[in-house]
N, C-alpha and C positions, 0 to 999 in steps of 0.2 A: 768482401773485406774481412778479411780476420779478427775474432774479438780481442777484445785489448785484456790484457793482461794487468787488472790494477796491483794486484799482490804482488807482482814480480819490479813494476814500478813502484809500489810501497817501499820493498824491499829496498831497492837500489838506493833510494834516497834515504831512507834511514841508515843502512849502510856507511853513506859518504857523509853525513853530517856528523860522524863518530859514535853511530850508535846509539842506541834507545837512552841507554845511561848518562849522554851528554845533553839529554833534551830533558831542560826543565818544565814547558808548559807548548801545548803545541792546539792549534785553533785553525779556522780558515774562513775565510770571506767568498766571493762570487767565485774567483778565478785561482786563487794564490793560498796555500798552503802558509801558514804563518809559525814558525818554531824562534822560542826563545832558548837559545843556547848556553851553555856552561861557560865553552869553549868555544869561540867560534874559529879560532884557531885549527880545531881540530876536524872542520868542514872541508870539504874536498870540492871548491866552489865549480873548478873548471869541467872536471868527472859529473857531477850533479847538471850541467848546464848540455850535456853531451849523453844526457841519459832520452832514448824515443820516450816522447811525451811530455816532456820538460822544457818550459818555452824561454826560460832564462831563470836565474837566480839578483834578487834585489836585496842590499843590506840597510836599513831604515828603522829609525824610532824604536833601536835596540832589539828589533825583531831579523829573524833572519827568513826571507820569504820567497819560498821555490813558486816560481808561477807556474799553472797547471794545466788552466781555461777552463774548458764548459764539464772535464771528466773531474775535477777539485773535489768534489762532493763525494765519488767514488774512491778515489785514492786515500780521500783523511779518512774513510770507514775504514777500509783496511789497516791505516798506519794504526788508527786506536783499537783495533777489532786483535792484532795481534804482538802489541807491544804497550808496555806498562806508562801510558802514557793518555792527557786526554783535556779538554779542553778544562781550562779553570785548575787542573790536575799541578799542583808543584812537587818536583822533587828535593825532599828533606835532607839534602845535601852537603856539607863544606863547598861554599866555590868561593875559595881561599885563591884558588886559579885562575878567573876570569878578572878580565883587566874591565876597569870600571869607570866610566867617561868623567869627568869632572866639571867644575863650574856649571856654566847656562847649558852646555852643553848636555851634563846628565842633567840637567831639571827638564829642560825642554824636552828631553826622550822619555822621562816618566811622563809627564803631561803627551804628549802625542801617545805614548801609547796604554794608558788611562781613558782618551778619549776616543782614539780608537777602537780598541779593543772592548770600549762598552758600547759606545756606537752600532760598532759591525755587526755584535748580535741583534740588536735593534731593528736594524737594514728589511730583514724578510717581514716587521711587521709594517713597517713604514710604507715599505714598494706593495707588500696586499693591500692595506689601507687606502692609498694611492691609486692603485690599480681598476678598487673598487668602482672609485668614484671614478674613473675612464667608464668603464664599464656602464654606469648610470648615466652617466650625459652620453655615451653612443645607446646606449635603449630608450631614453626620453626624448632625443635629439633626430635617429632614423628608424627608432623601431615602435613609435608608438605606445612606451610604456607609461602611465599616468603617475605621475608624484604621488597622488592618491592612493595606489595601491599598496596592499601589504608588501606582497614581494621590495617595492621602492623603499619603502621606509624601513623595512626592515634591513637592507643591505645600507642603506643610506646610517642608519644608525651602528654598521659594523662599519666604516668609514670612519664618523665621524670619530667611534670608540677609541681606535689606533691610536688618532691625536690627544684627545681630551685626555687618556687616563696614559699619557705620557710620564708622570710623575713616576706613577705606579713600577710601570715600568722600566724606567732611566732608573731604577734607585737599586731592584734588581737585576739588574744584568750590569752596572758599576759594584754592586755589592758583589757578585760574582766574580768580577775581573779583581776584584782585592781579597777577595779571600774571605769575609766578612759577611756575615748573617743573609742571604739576600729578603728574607722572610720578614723580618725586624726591618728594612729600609722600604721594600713593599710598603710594611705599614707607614711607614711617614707620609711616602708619599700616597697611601690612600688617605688621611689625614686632611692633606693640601686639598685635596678634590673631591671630598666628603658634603654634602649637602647641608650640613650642619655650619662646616666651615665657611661654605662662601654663604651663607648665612651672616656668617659676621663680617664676611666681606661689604655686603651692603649697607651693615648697621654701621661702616666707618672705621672700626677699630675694637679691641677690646685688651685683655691681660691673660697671662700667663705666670702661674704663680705668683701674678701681684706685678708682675714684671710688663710691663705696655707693650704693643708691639701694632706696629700698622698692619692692618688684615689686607692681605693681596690674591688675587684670584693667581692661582696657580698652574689650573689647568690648560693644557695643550702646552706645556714648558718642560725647557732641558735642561738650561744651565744650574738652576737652584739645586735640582736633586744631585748634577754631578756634583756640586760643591758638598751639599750636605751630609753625602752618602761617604764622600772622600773623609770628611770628618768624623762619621762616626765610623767607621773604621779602626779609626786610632780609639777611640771611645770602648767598644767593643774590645778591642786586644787588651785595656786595661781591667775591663774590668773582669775578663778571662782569665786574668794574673792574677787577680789580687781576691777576687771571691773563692772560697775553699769549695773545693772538688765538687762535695755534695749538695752543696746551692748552686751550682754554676746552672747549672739547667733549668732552673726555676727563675735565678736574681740574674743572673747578666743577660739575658734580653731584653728582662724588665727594666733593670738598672740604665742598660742601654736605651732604651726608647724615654724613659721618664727625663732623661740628662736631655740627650736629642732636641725633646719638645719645644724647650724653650729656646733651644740652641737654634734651634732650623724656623722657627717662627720670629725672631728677636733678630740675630746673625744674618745666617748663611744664607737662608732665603729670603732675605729684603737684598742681601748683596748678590746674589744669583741673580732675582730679578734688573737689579739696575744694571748687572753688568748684560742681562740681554738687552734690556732697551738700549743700552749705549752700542750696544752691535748694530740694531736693527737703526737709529737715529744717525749712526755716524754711514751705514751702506745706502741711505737714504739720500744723508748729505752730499756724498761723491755722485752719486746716482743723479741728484736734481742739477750741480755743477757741471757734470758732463760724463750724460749715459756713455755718449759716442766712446769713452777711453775706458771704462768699468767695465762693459760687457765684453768688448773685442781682447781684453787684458786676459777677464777672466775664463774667454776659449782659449786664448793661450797657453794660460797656466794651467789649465785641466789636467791635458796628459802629462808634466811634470808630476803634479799631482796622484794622480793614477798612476804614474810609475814607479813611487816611492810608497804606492798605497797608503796614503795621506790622505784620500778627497773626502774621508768619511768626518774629517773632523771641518768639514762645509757643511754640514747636516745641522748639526744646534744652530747655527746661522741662521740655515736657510727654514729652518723649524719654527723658530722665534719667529722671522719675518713674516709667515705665513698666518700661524697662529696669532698676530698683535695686527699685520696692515690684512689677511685674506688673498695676499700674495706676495710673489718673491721677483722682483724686476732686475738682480745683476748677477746674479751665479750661474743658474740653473738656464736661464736661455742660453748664455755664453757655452757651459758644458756641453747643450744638446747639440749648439751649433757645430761644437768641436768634433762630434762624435761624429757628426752626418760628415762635415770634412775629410775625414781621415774615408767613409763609406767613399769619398769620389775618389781617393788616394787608390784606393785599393781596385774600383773599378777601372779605372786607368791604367794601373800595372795590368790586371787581368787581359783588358783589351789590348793595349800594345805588346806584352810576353808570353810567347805560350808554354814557355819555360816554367813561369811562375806564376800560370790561372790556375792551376789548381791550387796552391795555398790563398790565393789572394782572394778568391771568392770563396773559402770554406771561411778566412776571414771574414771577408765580407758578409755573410750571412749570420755571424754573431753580435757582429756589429750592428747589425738593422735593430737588433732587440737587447740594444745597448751594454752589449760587454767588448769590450777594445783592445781585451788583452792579448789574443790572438792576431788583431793585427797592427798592434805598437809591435810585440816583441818577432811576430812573424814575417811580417814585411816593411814594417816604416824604422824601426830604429836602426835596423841593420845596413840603411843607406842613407847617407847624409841627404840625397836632393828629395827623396819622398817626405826628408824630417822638417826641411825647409818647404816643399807644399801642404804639408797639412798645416804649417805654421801661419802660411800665406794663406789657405783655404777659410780656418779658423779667423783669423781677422776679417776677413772681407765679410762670413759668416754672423760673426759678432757684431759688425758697424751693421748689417744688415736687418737684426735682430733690434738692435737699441734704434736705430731711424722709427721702425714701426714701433716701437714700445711693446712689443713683447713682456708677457708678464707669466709665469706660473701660478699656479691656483690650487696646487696641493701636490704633494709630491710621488713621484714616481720613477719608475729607470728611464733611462734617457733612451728610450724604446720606441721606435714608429709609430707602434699600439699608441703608445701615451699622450702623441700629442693632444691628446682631449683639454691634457691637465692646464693645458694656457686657456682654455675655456674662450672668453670676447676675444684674448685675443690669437687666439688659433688662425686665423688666416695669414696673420704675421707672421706668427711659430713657421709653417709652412711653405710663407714665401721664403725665409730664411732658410728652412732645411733642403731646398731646390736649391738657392745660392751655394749655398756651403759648400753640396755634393757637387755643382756644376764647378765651383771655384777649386774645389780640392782635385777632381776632374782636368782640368785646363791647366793647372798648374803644373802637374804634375805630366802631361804631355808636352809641356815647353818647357821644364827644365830638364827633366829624363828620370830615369832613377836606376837603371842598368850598374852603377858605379858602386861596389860592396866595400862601404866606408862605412863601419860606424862614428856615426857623429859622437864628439867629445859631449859628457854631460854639461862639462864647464864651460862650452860654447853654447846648449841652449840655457844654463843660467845666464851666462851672459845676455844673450838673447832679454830673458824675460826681464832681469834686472833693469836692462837699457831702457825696457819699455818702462818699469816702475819710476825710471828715472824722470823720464818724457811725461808722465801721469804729476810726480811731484812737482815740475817746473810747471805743467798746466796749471796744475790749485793754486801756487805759487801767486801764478799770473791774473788767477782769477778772485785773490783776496785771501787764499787760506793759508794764512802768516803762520799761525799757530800748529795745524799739522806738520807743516812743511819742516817746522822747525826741529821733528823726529821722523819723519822720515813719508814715507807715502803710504798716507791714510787706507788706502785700501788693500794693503798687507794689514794694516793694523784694524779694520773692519772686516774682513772677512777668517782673520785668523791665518792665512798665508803669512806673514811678516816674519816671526818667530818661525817658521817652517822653514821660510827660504833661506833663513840665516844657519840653522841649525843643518842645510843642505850641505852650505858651502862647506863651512865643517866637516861634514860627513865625506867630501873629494878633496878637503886639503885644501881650500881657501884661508 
């Protein structure tokens, strides 16, 4: 096989998205190239989608995002390596030219991609962290390593690190995606998880400037720092303006962090904190009323999710959960279910086409070690009846998952390797990921998938809607007056609600 050419692939696609000069800030995640454009206008979407290597083009949460796969890593070195552009990088522009969303609609595109976009850098510490602890429970589990030993505890304590000094890091890599000090948000959130501090955690309470404030343990938390970080930001840019040239360097960090203090111990961070508990309390309450429609929902919505490279903002969810109950019972079995689904989709095409076994198992072998983008966009989206068995796969996968209670235990890619991370309940995880892959398998042998129809997106929104509809008349039915009365609680728990609304939008709903 001939080497790939990533510079001549750079090329092409900077080319048709109009050029280095149209690209204000350009980033990438697992699979997908992520550019925020001037113009998108000036994107040559069909060209870019017909380029070798290029698995589709998706427009979502203001971002415009060439999917790439497993070569993404090599091609965004090249785009940054030879054009004036680069992650966190803005260009100091007029775009007096870019048409600019309005109402809920632009609030909800800067919030997704705010949370995104600080999220995503996040990702490679979360999945090592993660990964770690696989890694420990298969060496204490078949290989005989003792809890006791250095080696254990020492990895066990780069595990644990990941999560605890989450603050730490949620505060820099937000302060990065805004532009904003990340050194100065660092410190706050080293602040929160200071020894000192949860010191006063256990004394109850104490003041700030004279100012009272309920002391709350912070560590292993997300949502606080995204809030507090988001605020000083604006804090920071003022006092950038208003401090003269030759004290800036000196007074507005200072300035900045001394304002901060009581803002982020009084404010943002008691309201950070409740609004994670009320995440983790209200996916708890769907959860307890009935796993059977949460989990099987949320393999559904996964790869909508993943399609629109949204699913990273299930991370502070599924973060919070972890870090507050020591596991996560409705997202994360649902996603893995999803993924092993689509694994039997794909071995199905391979075994019935010999047309289409060599993409289907180069997919499928990305798939085992959980990246999907290769085969959403290389063989299930491109045929309505594959789009419909992984959908049928995924449910059956998900009711299969919630029967056993299935639970995660720390987070990881939705990777073979991983399943460790269900821990007790790993035999479940497993019988679930034999279902899925047998269901997405079967399914996908009795309905066909030969037929090259792309399925309309606004058929699987409808799709998933109907179900959210089926989920609100159940709580409905089961006493939940009060959710029901805005709509279904598990868009509004898990952070999909505002997603799926902002979708419809995005196709003209």
């Amino acid at each position: 096989m001939a080497k790939k050419n990533f510079k001549e692939l750079a090329d092409a696609i900077v080319t048709n998205i109009g050029g280095e000069g149209n690209v204000k800030m350009v980033t990438h995640c697992v699979t997908r190239l992520r550019f925020i454009l001037k113009d998108e206008s000036k994107a040559n979407t069909e060209a870019i989608k017909n380029i070798p290597g290029v698995m589709t083009v998706v427009k979502a949460s203001g971002q415009y995002q060439v999917v790439i796969g497993n070569d993404v890593v090599a091609v965004y070195n090249e785009v940054t390596s030879n054009y004036k552009m680069d992650v966190g990088e803005v260009v100091n522009e007029d775009n007096h030219d870019v048409e600019k969303p309005k109402g809920f609609k632009a609030i909800w595109a800067k919030v997704m991609d705010y949370v995104t976009g600080t999220m995503s850098q996040l990702l490679p510490v979360l999945i090592t962290s993660g990964m770690i602890s696989v890694i420990l429970a298969l060496a204490t589990n078949f290989f005989g390593m003792s809890t006791e030993s250095n080696t254990y505890r020492l990895l066990n304590a780069a595990y644990d690190a990941g999560f605890y000094y989450l603050p730490i890091l949620v505060g820099i890599a937000a302060a990065k995606k805004l532009k904003a000090n990340p050194f100065v948000a660092g410190l706050i959130g080293a602040v929160l998880v200071h020894p000192n501090f949860l010191a006063l955690v256990t004394d109850g309470g104490t003041t700030v400037y004279g100012i009272p404030f309920t002391a709350i343990s912070y560590a292993k938390s997300v949502i606080p720092m995204l809030l507090i970080t988001f605020v000083m930001a604006y804090v920071e840019k003022f006092m950038n303006k208003w401090i003269p040239g030759a004290l800036k360097f000196t007074f507005a960090p200072l300035c900045t962090f001394l304002i901060m203090l009581p803002l982020a111990l009084v404010v943002f961070g008691p309201l950070g904190y409740f609004v994670g508990s009320t995440l983790v309390n209200a996916v708890l309450w769907v959860y307890s009323v009935s796993p059977f429609l949460i989990v099987p929902l949320t393999a559904v919505c996964w790869p909508l999710l993943v399609m629109f490279g949204a699913h990273t903002l299930m991370v502070p969810t599924m973060t919070e959960l972890i870090s507050t109950l020591g596991y996560e019972p409705a997202v994360k079995p649902g996603a893995y279910c999803s993924n092993f689904a689509q694994l039997g989709v794909l071995l199905a095409v391979a075994f019935k086409s010999e047309k289409h076994r060599a993409t289907a198992l180069s997919a499928a072998s990305s798939c085992v070690f959980g990246v999907t983008e290769p085969a959403m966009y290389g063989v299930i989206l491109p045929r309505k009846k594959t789009m419909i068995s992984m959908i049928l796969g995924s449910l059956v996968g998900g009711f299969t998952a919630a029967f056993l209670g299935v639970k995660a235990y720390t987070m990881a890619a939705n990777s073979i390797l991983s399943i460790v991370m269900f821990g007790q309940t790993i035999v479940g995880a497993a019988i679930a990921v034999v279902v899925s892959i047998v269901a997405g398998f079967v399914f996908t042998l009795l309905i066909g998938f030969d037929a090259l129809c792309m399925i309309s997106e606004r058929l699987y929104f409808f799709i998933v809607m109907t179900s959210l509809l089926y989920l609100r008349v159940s709580l409905w039915y089961n006493g939940a007056d009060l959710i029901c009365g805005f709509g279904s609680v598990v868009c509004l728990s898990t952070g999909t609600g505002p997603f799926f609304i902002y979708s419809f939008q995005e196709v003209g709903y």
